[in-house]
Backbone as numpy.savetxt, mean C-alpha at the origin, in Angstrom:
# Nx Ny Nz CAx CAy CAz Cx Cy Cz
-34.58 -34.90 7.28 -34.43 -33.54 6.85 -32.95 -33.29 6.54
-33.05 -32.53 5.57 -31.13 -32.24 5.13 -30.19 -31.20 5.95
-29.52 -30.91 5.77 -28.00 -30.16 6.43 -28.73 -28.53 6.22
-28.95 -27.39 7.51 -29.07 -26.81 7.08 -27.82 -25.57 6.13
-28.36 -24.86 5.20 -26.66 -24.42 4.97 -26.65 -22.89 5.47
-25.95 -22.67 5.54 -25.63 -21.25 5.77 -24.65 -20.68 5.10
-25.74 -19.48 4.68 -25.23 -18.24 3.60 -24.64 -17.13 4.41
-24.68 -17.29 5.38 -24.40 -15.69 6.20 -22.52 -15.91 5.71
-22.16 -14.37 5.54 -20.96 -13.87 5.36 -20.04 -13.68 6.93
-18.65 -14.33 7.47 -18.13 -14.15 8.48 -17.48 -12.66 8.27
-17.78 -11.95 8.98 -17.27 -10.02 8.27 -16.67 -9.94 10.20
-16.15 -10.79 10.99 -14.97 -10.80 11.47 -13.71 -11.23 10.80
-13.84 -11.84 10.06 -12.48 -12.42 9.46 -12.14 -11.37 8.26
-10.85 -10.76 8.57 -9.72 -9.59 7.93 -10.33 -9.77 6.21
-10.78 -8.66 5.38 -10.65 -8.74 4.04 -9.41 -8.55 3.82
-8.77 -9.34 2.74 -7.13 -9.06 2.17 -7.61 -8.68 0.62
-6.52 -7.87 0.23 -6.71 -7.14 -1.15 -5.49 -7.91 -1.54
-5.94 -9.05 -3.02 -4.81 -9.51 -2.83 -4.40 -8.90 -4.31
-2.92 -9.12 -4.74 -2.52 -9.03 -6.13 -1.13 -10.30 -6.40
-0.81 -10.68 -7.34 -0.43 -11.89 -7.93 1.31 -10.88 -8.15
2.47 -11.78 -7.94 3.62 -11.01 -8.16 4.37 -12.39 -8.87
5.63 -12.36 -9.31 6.71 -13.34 -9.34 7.82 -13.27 -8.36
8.42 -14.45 -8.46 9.45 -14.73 -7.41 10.63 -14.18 -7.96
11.32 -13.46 -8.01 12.57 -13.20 -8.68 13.73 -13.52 -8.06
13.87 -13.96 -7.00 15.12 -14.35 -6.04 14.87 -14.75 -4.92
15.63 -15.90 -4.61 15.50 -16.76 -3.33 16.73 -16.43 -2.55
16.81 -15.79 -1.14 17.97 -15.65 -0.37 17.67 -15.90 0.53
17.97 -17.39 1.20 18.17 -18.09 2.42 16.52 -18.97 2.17
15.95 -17.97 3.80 14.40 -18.40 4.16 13.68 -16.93 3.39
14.27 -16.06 2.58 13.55 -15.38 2.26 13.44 -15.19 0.69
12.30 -14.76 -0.02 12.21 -14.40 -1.39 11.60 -13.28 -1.47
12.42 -12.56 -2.76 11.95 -11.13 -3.41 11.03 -11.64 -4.58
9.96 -10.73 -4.44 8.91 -10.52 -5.24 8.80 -9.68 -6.32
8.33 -9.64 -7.78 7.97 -8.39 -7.94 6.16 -8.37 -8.32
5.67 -7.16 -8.12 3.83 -7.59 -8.60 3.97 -7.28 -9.55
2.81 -8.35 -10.23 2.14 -8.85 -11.60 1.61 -6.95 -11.85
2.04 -6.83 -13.66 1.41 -5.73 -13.68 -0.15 -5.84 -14.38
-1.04 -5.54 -14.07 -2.45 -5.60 -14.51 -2.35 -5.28 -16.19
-3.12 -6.17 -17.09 -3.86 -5.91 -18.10 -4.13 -4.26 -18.19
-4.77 -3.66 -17.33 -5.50 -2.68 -17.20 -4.35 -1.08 -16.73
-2.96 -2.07 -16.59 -2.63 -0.90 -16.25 -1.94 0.37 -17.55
-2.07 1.43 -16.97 -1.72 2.30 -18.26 -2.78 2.79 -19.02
-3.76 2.24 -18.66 -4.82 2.70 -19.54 -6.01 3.49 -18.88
-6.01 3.73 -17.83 -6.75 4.65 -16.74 -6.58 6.17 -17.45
-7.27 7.02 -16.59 -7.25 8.65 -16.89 -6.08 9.22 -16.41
-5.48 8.17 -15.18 -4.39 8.95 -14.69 -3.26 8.26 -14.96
-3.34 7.74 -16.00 -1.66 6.88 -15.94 -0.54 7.75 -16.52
-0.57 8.81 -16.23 0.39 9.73 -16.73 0.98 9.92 -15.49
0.30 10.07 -14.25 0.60 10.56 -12.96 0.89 9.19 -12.05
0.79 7.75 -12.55 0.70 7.12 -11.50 2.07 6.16 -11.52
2.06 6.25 -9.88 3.52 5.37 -9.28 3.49 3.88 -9.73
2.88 3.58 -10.92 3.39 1.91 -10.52 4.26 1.90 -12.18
4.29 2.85 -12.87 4.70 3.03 -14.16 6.56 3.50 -13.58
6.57 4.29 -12.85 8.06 4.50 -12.50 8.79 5.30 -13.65
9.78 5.68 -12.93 10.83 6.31 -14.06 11.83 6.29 -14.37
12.62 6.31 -15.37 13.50 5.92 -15.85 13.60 4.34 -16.46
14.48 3.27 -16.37 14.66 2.36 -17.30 13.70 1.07 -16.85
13.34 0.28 -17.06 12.55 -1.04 -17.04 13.22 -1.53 -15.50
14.58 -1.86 -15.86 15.32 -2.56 -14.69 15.07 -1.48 -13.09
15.31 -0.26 -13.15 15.05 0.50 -12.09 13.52 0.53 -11.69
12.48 0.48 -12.56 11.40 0.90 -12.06 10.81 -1.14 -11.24
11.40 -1.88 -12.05 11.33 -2.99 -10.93 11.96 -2.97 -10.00
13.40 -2.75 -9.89 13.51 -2.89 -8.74 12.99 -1.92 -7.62
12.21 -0.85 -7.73 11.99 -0.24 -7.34 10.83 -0.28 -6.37
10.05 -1.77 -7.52 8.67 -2.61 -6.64 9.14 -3.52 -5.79
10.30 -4.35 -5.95 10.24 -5.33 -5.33 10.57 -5.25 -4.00
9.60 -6.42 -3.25 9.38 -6.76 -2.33 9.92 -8.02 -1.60
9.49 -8.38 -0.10 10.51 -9.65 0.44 9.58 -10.22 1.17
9.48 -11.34 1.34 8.72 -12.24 2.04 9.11 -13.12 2.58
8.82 -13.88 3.56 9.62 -14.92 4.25 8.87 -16.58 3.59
10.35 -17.54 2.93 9.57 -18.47 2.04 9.56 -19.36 2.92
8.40 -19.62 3.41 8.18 -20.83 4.34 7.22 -22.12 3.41
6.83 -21.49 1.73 6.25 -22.22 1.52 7.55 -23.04 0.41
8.62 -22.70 0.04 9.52 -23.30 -0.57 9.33 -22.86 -1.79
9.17 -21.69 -1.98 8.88 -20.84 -3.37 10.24 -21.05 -4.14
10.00 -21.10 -5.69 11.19 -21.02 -6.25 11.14 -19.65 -7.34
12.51 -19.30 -8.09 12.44 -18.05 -9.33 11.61 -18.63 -9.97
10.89 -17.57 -10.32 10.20 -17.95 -11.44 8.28 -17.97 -11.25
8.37 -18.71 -10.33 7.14 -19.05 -9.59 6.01 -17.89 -9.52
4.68 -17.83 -9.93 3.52 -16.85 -9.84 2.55 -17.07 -8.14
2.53 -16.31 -7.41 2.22 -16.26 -6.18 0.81 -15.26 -5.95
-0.02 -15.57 -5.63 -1.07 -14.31 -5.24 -0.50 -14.13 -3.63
-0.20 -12.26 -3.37 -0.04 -12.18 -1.82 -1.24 -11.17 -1.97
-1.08 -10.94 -0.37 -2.52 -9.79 0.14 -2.11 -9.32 1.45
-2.87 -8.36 1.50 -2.72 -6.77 2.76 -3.94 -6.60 3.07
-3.97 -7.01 4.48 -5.56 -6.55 5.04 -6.01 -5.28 4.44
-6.90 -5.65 4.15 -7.59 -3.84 3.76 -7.62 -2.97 4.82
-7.66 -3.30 6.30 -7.62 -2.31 7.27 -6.52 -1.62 7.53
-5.14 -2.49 7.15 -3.71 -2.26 6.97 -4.02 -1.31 6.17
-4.22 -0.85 4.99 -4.44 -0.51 3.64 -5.00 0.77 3.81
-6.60 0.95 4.54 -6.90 1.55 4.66 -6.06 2.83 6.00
-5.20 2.10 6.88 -4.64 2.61 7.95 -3.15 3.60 7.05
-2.70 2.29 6.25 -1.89 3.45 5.41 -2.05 4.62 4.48
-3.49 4.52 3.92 -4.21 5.41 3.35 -3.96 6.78 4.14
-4.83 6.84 5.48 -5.17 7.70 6.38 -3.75 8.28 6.93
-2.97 7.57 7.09 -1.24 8.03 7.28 -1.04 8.88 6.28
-0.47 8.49 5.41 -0.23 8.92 4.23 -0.88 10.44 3.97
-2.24 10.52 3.76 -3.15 11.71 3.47 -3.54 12.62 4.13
-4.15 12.07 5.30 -5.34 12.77 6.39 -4.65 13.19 7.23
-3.49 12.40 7.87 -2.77 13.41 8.81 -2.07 14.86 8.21
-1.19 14.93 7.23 -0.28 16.10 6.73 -1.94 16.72 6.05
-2.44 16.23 5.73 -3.63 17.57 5.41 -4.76 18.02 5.99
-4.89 17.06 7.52 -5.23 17.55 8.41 -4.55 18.95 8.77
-3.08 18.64 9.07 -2.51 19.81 9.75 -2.35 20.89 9.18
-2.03 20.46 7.96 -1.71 21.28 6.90 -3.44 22.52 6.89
-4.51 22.48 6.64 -5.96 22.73 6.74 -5.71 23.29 7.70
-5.66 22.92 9.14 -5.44 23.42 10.73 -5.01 24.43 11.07
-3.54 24.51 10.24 -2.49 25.30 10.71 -2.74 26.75 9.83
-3.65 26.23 8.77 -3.95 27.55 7.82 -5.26 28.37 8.69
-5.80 27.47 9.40 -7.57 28.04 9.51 -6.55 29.05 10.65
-6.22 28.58 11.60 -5.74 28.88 13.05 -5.03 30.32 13.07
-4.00 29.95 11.47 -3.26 31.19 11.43 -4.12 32.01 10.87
-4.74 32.24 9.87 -5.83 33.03 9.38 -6.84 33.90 10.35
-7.46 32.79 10.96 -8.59 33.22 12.46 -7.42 34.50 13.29
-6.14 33.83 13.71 -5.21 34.78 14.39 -4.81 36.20 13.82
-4.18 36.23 12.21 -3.03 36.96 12.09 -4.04 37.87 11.11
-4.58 37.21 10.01 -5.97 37.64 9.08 -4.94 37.85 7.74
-3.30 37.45 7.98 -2.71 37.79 6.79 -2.03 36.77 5.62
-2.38 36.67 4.85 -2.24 36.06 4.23 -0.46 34.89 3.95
0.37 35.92 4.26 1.40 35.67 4.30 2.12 34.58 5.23
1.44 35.26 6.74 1.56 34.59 7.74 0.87 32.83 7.64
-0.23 32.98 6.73 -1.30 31.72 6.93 -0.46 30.99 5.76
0.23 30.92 4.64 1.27 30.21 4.12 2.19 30.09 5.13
2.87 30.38 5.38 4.37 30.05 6.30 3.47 29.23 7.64
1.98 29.02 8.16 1.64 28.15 8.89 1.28 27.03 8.67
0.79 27.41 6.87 0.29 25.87 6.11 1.40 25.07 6.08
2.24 25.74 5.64 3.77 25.43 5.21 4.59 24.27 6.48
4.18 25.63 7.74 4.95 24.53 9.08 3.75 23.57 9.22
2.52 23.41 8.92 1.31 22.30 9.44 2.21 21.43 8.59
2.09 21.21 7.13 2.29 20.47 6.45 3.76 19.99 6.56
4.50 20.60 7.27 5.88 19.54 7.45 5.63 18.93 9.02
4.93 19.51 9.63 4.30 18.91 11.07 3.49 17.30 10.65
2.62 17.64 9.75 1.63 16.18 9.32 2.32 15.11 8.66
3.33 15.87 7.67 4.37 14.79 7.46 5.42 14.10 8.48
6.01 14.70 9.30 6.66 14.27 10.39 6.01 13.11 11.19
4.52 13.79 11.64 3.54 12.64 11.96 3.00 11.53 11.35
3.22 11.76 10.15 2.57 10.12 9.19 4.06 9.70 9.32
5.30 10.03 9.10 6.29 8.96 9.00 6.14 8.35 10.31
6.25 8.87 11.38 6.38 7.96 12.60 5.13 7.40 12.92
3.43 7.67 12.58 2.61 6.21 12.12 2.64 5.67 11.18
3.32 5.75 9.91 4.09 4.56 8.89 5.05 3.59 9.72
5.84 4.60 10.24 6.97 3.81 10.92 6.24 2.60 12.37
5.47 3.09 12.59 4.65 1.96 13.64 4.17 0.90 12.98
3.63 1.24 11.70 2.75 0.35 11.10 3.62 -0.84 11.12
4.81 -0.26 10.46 6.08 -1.01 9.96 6.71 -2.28 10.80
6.84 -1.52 12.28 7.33 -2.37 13.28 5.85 -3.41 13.65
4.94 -3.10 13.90 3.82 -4.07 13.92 3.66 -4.92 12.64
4.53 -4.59 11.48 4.12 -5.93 10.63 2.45 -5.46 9.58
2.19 -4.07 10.12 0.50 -4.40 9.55 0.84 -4.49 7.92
1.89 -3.29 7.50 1.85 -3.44 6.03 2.51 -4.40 5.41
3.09 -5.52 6.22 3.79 -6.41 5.24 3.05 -7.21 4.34
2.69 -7.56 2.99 2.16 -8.45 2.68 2.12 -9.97 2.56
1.35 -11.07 3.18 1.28 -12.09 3.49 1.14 -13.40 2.00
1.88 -14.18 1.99 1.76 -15.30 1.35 0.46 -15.78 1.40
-0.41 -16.29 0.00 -1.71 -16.80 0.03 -1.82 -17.77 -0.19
-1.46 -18.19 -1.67 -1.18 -19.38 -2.38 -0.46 -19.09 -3.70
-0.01 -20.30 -4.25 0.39 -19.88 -5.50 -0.28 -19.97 -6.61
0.11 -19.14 -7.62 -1.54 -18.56 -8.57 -0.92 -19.76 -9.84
-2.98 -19.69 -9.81 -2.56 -21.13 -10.75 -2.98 -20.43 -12.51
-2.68 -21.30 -13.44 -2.33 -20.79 -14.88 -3.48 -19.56 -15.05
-3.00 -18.30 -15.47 -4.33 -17.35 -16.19 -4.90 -16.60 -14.74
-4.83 -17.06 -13.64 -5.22 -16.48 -12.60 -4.68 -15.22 -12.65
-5.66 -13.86 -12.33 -5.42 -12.56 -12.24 -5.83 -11.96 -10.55
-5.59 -11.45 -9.99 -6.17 -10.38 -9.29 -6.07 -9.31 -9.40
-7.64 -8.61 -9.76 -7.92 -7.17 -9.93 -8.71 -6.59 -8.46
-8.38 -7.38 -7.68 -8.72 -6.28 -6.28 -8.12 -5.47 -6.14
């Protein structure tokens, strides 16, 4: 009788969202990155509004992406790399970023409203929620940071025509 195989999916092991960058500089054990820009980008509904277009000149809005990695694999300039960010990382910076400052921000309006009933008052509480929620996502950004979750990890290096659209 033959090998049985198995199809089951391991969904303990971390999904990474990866995307493909170049090496633009080697300093020491470390290299700066910048990411590959997608085929696709610019051409969405919102590319009027979105951060990966940048502003002002070509040279500023790269440097503006680039990133650093530690080259343990002996990367050189030039070189095409796929890296990746756990999606839970991803998703954790999501929830930083958004849900806290508009949690509070929501909170601080219902609370003052339910209390004062005046309108005036329930701005100047949205107002303090929302610099309260921001205060609070920088210092869980800033955790993320010291734990390493958002750094993105070396995968392999991308071979000719290889894209990632995750």
């Amino acid at each position: 009788m033959g090998e049985a195989v198995n199809n089951t999916t391991d969904f303990s092991a971390p999904t990474m969202v990866e995307g493909t960058a170049y090496v633009v500089a080697v300093e020491g054990n470390m290299v700066w990155l910048v990411p590959e820009v997608g085929s696709s980008c610019g051409g969405c509904a919102s590319a009027s509004a979105c951060g990966s277009k940048g502003i002002g000149t070509l040279a500023g809005r790269l440097e503006a992406r680039r990133f650093q990695l530690v080259n343990d694999a002996g990367l050189r300039v030039g070189e095409r790399v796929v890296v990746g960010i756990r999606e839970n990382a991803l998703l954790k910076a999501s929830i930083t970023a958004y849900v806290i400052p508009l949690t509070t921000l929501l909170s601080a309006g219902a609370l003052a409203q339910w209390a004062a009933g005046n309108d005036t008052v329930t701005m100047v509480a949205m107002f303090a929620g929302l610099a309260l929620g921001l205060g609070l996502a920088r210092l869980g950004a800033g955790r993320l940071l010291v734990r390493g979750e958002l750094a993105p990890r070396f995968i392999r290096r991308a071979s000719a025509g290889e894209t990632c659209n995750s």
